[in-house]
PDB file of N, H, CA, C and O in Angstrom:
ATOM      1  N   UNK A   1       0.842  -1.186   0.000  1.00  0.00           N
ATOM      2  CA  UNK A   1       0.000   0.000   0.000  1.00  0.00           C
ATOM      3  C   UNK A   1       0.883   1.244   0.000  1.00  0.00           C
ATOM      4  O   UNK A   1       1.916   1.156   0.664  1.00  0.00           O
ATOM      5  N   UNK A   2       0.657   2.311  -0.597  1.00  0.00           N
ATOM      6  H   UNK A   2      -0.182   2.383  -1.136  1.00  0.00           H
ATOM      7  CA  UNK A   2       1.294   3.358  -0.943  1.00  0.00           C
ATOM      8  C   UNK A   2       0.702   4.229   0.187  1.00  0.00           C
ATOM      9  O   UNK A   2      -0.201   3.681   0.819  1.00  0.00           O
ATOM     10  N   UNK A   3       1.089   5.666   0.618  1.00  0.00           N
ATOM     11  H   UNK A   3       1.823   6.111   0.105  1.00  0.00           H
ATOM     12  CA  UNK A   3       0.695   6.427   1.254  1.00  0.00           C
ATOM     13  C   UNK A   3      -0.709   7.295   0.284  1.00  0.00           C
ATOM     14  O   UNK A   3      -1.646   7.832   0.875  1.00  0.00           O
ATOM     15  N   UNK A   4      -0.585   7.273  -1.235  1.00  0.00           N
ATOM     16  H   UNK A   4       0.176   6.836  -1.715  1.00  0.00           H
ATOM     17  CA  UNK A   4      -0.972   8.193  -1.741  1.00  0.00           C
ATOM     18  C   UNK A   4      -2.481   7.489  -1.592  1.00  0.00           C
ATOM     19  O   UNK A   4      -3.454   8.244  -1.619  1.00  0.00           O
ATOM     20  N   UNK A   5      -2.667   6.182  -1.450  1.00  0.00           N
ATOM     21  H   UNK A   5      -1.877   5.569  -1.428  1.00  0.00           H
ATOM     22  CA  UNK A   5      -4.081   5.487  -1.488  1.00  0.00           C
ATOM     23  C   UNK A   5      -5.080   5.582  -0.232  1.00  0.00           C
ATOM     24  O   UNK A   5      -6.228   5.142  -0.181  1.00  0.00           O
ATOM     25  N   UNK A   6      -4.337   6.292   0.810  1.00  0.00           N
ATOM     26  H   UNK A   6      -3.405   6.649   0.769  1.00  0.00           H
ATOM     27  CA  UNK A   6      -4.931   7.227   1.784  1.00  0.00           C
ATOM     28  C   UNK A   6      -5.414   8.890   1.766  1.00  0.00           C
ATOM     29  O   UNK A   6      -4.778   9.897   1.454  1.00  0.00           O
ATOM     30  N   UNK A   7      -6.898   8.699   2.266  1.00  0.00           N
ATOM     31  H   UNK A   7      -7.415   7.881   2.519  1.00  0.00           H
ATOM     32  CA  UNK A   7      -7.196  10.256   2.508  1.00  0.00           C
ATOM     33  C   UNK A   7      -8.059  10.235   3.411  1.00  0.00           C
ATOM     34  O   UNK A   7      -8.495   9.162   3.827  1.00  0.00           O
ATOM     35  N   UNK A   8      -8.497  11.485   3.915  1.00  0.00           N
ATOM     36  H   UNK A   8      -8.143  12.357   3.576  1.00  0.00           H
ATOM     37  CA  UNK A   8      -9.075  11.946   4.985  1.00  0.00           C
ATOM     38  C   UNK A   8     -10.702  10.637   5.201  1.00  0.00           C
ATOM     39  O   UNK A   8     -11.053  10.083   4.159  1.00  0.00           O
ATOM     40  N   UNK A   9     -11.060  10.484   5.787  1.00  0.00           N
ATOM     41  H   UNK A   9     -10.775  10.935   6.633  1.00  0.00           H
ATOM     42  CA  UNK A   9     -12.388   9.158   5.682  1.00  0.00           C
ATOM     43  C   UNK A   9     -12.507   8.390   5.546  1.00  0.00           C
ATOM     44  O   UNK A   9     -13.566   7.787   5.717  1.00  0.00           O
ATOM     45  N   UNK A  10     -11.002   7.744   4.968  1.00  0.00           N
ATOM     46  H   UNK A  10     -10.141   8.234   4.829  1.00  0.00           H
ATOM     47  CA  UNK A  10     -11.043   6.218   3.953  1.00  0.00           C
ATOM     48  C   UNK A  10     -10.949   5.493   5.432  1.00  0.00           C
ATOM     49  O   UNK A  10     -10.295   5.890   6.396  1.00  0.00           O
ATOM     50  N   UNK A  11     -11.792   4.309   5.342  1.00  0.00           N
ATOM     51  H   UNK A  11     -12.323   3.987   4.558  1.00  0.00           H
ATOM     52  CA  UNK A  11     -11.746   3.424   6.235  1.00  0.00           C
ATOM     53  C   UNK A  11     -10.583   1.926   6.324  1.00  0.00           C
ATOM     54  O   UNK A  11     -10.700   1.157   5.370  1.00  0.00           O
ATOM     55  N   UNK A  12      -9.770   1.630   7.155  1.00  0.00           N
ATOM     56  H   UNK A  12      -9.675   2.255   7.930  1.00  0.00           H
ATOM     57  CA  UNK A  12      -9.024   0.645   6.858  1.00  0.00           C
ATOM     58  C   UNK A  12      -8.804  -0.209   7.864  1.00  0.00           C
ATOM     59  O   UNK A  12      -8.393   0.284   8.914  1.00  0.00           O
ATOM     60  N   UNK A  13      -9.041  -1.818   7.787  1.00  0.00           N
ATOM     61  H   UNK A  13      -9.376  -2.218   6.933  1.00  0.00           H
ATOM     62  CA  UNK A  13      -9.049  -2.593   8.492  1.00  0.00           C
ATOM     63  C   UNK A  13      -7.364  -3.122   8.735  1.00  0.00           C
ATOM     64  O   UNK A  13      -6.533  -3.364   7.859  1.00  0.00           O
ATOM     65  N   UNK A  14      -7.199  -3.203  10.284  1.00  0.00           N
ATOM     66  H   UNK A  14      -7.874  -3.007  10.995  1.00  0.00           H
ATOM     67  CA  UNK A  14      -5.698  -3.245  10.685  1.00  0.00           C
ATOM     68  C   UNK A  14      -5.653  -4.640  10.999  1.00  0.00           C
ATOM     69  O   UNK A  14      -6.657  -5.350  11.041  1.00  0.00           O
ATOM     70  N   UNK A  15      -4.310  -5.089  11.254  1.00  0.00           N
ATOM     71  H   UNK A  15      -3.494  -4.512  11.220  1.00  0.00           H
ATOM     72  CA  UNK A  15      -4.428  -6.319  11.075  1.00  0.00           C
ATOM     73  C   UNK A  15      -4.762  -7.055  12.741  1.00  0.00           C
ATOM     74  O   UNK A  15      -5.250  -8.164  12.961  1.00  0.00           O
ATOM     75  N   UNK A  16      -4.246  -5.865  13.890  1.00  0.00           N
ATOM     76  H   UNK A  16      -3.850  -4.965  13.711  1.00  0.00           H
ATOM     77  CA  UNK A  16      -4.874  -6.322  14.877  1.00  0.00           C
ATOM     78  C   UNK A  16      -5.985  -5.525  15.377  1.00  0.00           C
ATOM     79  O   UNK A  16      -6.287  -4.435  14.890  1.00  0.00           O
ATOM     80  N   UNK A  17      -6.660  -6.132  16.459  1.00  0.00           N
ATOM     81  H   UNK A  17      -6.415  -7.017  16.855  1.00  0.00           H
ATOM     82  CA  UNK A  17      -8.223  -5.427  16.948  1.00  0.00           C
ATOM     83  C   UNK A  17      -8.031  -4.381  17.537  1.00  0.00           C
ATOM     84  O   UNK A  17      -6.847  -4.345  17.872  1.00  0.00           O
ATOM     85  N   UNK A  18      -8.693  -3.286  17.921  1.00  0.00           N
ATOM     86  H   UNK A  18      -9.655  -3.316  17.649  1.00  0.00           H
ATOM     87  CA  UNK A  18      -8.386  -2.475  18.768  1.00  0.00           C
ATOM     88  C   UNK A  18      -8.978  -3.488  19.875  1.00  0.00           C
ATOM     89  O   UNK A  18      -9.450  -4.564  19.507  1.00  0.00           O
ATOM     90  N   UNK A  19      -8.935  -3.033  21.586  1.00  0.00           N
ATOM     91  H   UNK A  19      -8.551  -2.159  21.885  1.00  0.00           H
ATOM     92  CA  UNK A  19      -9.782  -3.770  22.481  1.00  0.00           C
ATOM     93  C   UNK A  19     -10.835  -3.923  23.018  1.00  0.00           C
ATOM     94  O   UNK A  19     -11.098  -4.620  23.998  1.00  0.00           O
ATOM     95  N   UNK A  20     -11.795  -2.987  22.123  1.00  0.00           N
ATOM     96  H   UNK A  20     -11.582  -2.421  21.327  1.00  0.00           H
ATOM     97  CA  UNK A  20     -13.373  -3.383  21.889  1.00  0.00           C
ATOM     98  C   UNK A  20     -13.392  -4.084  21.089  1.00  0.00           C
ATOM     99  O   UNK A  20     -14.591  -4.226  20.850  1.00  0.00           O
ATOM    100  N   UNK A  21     -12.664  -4.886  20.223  1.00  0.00           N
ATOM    101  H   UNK A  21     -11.690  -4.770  20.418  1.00  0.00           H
ATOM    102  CA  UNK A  21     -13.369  -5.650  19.144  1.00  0.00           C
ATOM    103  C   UNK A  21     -13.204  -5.408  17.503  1.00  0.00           C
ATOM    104  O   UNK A  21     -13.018  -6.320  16.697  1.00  0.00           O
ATOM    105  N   UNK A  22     -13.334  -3.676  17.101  1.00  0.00           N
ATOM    106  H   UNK A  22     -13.485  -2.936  17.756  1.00  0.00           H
ATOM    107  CA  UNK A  22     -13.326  -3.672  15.991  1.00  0.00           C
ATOM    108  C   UNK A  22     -11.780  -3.422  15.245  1.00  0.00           C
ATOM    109  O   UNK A  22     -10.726  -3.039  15.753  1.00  0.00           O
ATOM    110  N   UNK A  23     -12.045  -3.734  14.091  1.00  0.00           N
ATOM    111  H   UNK A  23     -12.901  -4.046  13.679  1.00  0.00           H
ATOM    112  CA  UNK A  23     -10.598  -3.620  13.837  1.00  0.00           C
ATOM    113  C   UNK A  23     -10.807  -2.749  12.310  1.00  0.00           C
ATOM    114  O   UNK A  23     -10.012  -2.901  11.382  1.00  0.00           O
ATOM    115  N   UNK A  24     -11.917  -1.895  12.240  1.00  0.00           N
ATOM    116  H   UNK A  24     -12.562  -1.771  12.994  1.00  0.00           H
ATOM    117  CA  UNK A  24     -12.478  -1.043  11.263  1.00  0.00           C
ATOM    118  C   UNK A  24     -11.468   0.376  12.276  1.00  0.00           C
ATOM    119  O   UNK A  24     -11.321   0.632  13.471  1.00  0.00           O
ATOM    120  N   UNK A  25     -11.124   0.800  11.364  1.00  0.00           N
ATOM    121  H   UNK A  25     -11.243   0.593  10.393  1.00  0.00           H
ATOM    122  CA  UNK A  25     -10.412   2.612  11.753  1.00  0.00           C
ATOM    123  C   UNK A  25     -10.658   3.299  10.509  1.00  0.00           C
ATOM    124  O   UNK A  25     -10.561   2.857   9.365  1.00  0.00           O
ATOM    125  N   UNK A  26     -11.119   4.892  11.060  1.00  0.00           N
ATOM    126  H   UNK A  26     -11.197   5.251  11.990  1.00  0.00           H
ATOM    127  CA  UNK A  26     -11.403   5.622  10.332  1.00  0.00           C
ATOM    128  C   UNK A  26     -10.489   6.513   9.758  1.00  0.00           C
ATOM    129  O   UNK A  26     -10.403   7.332  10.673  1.00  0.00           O
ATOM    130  N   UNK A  27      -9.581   7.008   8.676  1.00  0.00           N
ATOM    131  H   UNK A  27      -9.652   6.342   7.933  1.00  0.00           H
ATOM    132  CA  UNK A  27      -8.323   8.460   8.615  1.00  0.00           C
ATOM    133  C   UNK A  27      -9.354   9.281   8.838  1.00  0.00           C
ATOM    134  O   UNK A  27     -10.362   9.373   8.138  1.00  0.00           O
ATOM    135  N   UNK A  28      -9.022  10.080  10.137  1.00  0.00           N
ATOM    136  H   UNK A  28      -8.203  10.005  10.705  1.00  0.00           H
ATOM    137  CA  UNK A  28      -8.815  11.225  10.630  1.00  0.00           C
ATOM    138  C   UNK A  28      -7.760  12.506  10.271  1.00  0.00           C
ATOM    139  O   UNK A  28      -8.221  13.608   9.974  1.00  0.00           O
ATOM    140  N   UNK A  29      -6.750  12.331  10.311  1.00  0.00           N
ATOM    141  H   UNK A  29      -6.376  11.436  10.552  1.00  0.00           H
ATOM    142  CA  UNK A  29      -5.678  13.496  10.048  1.00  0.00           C
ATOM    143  C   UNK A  29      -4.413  12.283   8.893  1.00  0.00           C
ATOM    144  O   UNK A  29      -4.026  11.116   8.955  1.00  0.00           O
ATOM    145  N   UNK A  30      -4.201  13.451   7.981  1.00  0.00           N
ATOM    146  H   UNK A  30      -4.515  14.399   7.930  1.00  0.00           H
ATOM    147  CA  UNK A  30      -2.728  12.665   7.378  1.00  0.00           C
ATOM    148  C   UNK A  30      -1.791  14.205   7.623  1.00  0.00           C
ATOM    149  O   UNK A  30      -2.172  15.372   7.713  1.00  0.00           O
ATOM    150  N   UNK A  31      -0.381  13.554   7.677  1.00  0.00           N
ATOM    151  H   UNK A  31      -0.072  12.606   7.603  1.00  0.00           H
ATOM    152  CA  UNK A  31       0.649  14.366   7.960  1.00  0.00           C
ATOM    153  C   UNK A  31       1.821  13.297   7.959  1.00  0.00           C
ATOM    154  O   UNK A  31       1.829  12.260   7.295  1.00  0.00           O
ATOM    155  N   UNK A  32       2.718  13.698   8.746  1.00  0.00           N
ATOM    156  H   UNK A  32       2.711  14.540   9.285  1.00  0.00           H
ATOM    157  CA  UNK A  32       3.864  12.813   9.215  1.00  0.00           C
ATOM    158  C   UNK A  32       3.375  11.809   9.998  1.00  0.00           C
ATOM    159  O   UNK A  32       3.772  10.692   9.667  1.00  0.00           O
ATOM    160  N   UNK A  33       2.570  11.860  11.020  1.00  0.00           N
ATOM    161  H   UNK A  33       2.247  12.767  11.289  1.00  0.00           H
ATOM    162  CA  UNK A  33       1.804  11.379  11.631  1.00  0.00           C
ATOM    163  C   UNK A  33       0.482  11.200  11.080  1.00  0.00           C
ATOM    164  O   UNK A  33      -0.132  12.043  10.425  1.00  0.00           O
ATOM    165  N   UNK A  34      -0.164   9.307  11.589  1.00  0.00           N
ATOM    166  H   UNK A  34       0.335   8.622  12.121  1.00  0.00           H
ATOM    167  CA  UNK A  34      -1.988   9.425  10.820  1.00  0.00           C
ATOM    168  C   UNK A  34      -2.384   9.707  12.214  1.00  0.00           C
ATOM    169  O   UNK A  34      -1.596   9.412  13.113  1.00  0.00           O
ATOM    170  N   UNK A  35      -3.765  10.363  12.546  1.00  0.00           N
ATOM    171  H   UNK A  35      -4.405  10.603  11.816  1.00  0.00           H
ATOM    172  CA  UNK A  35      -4.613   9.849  13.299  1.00  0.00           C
ATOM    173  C   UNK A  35      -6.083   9.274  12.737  1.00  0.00           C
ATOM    174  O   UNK A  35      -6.778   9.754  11.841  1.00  0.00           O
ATOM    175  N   UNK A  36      -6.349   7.984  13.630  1.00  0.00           N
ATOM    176  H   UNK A  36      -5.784   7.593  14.357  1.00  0.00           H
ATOM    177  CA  UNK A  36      -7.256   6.975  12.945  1.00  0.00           C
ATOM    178  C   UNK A  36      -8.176   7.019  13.982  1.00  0.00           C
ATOM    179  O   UNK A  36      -7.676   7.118  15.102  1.00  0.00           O
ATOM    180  N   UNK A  37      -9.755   6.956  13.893  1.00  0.00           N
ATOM    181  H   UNK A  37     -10.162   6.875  12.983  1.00  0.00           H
ATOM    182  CA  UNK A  37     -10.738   6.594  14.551  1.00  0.00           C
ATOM    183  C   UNK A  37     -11.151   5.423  14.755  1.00  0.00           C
ATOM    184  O   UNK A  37     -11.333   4.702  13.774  1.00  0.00           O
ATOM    185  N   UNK A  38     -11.388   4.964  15.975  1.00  0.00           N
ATOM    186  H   UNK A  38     -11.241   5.550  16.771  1.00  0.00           H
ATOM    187  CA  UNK A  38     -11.986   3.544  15.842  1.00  0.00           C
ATOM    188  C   UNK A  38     -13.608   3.535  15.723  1.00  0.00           C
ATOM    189  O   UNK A  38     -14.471   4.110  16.387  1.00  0.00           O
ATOM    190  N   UNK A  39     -13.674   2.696  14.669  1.00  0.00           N
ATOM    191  H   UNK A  39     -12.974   2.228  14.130  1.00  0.00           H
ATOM    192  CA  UNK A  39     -15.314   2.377  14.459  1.00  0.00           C
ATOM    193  C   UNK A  39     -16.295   1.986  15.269  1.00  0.00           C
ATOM    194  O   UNK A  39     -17.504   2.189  15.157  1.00  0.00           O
ATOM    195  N   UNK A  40     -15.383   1.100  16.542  1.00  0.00           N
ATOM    196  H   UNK A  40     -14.400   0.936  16.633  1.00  0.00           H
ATOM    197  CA  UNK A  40     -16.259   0.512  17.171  1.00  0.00           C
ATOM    198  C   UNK A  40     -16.945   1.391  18.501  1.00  0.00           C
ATOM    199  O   UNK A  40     -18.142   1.432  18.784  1.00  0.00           O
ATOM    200  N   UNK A  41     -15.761   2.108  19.256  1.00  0.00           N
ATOM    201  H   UNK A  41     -14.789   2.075  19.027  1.00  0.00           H
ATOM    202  CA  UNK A  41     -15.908   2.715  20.069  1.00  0.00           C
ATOM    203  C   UNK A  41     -15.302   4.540  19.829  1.00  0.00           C
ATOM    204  O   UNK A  41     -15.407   5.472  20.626  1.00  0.00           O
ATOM    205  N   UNK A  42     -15.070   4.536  19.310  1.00  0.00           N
ATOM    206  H   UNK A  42     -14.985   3.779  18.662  1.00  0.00           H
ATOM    207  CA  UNK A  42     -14.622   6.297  18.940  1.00  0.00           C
ATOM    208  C   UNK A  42     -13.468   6.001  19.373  1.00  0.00           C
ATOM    209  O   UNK A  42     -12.947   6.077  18.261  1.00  0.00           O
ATOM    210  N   UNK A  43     -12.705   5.756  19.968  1.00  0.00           N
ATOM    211  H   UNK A  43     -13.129   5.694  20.872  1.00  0.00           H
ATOM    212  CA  UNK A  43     -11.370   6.551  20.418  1.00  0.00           C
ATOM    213  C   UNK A  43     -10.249   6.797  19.144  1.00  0.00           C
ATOM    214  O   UNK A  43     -10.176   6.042  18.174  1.00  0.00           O
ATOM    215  N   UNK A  44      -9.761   7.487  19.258  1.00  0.00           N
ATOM    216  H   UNK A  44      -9.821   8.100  20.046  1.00  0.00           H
ATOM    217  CA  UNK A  44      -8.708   8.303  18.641  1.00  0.00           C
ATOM    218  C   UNK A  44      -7.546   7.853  18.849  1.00  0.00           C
ATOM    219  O   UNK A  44      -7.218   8.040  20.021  1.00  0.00           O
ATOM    220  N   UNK A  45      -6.549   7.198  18.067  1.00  0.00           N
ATOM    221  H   UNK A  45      -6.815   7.046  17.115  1.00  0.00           H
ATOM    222  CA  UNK A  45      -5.149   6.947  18.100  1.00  0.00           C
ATOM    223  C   UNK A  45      -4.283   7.381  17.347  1.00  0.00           C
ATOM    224  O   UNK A  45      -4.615   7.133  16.188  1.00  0.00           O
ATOM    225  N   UNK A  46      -2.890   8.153  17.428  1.00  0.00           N
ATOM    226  H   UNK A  46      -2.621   8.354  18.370  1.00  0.00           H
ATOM    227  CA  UNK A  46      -1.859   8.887  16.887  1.00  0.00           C
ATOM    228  C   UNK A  46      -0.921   7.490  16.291  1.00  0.00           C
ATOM    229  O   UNK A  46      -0.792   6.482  16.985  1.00  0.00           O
ATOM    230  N   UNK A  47      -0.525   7.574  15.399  1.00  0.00           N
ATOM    231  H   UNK A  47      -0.630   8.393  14.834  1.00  0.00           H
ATOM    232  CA  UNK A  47       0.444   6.398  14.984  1.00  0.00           C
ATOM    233  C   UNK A  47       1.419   7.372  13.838  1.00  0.00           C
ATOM    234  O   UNK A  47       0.846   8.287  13.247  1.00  0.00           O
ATOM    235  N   UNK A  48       3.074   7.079  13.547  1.00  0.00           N
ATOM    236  H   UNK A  48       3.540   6.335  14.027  1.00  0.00           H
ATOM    237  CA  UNK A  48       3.802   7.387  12.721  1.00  0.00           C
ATOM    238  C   UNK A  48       3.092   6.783  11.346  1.00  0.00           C
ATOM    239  O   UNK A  48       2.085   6.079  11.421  1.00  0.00           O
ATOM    240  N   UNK A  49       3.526   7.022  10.469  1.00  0.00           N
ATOM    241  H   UNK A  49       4.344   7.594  10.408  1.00  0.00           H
ATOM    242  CA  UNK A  49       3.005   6.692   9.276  1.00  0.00           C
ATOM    243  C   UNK A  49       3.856   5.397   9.001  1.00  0.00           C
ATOM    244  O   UNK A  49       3.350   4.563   8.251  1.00  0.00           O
ATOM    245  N   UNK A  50       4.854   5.197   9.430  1.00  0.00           N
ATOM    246  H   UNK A  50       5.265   5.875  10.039  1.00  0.00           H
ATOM    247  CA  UNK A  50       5.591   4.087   8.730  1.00  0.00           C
ATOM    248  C   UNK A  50       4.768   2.394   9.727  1.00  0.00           C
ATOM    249  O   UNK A  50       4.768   1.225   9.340  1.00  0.00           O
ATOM    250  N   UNK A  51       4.194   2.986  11.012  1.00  0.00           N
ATOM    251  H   UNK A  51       4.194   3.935  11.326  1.00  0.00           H
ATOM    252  CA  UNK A  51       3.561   1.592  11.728  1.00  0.00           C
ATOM    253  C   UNK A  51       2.253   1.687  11.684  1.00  0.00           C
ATOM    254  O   UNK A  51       1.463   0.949  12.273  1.00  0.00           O
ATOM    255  N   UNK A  52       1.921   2.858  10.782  1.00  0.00           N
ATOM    256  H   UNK A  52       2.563   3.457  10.303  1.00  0.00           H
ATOM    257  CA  UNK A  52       0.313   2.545  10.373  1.00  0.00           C
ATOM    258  C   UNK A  52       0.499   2.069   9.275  1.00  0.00           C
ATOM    259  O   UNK A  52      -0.291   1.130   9.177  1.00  0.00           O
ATOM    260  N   UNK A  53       1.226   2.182   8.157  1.00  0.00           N
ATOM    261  H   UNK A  53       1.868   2.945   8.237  1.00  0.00           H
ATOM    262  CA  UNK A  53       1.177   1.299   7.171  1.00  0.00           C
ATOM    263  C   UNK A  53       1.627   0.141   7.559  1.00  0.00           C
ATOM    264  O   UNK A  53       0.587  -0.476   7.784  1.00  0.00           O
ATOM    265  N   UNK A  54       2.201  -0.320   7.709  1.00  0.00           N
ATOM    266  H   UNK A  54       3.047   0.181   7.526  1.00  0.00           H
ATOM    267  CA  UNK A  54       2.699  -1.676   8.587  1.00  0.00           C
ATOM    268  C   UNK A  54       1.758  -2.381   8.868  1.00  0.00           C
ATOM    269  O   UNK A  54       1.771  -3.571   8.553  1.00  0.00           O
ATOM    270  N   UNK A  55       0.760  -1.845   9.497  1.00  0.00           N
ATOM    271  H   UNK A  55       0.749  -0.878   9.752  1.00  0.00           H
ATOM    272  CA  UNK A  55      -0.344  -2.271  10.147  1.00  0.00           C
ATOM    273  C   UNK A  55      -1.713  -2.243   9.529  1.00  0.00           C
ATOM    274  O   UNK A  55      -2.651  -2.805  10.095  1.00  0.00           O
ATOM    275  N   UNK A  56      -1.873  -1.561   8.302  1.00  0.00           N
ATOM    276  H   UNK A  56      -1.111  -1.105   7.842  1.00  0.00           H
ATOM    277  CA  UNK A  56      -2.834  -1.949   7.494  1.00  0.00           C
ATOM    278  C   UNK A  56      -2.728  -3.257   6.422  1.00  0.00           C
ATOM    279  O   UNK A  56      -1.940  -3.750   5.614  1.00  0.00           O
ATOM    280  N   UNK A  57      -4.279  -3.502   7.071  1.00  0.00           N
ATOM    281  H   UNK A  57      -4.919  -3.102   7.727  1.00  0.00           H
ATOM    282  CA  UNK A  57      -4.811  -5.358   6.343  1.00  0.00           C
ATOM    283  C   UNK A  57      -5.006  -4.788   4.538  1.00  0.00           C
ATOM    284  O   UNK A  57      -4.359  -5.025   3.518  1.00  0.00           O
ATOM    285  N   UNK A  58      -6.074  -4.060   4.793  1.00  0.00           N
ATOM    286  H   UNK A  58      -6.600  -3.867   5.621  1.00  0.00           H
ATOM    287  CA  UNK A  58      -6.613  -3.636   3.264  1.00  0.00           C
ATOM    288  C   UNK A  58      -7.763  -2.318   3.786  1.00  0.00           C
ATOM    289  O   UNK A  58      -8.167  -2.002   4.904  1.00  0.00           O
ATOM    290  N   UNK A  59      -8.008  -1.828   2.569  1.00  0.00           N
ATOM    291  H   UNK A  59      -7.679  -2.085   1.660  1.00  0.00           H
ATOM    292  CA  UNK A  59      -8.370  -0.712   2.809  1.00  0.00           C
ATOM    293  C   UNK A  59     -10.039  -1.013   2.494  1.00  0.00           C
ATOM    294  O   UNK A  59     -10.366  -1.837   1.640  1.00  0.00           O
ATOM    295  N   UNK A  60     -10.880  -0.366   3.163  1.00  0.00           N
ATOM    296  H   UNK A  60     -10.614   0.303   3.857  1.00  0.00           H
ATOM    297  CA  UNK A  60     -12.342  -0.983   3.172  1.00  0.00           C
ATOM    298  C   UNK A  60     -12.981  -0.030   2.348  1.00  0.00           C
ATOM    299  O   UNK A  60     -13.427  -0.435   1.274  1.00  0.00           O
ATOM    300  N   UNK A  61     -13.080   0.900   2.584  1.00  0.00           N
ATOM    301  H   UNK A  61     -12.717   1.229   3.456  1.00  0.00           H
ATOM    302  CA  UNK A  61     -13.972   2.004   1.852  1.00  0.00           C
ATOM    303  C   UNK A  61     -12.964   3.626   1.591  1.00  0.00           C
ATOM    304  O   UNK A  61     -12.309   4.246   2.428  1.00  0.00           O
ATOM    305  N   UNK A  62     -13.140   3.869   0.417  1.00  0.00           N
ATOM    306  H   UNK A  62     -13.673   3.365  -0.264  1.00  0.00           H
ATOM    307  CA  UNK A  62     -11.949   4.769   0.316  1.00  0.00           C
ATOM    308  C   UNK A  62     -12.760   6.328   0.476  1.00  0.00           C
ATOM    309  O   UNK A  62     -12.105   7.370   0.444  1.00  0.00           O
TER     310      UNK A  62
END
């Protein structure tokens, strides 16, 4: 996955769960840093870009 196949809304399933369960995250912010929403429960997580890509399964809804 490229960085450029990310934008603001696109939804992307990670390869582990958050700890409610879902493993749906929403892009929130792109920069140097992503921040991603979780689907299941809202919370908000900051990740570098190089261990959020890392960590994306496939991308669900762009």
């Amino acid at each position: 996955m490229q960085s450029s196949d990310y934008s603001l809304g696109t939804v992307v399933k990670m390869k582990k769960p958050h700890p409610c369960g879902s493993d749906l995250w929403e892009v929130v912010r792109l920069g140097a840093d992503i921040k991603i929403s979780c689907q299941g429960c809202g919370r908000i997580v900051m990740l570098s870009r190089s261990k959020f890509e890392k960590g994306v399964k496939k991308i669900e809804k762009a």
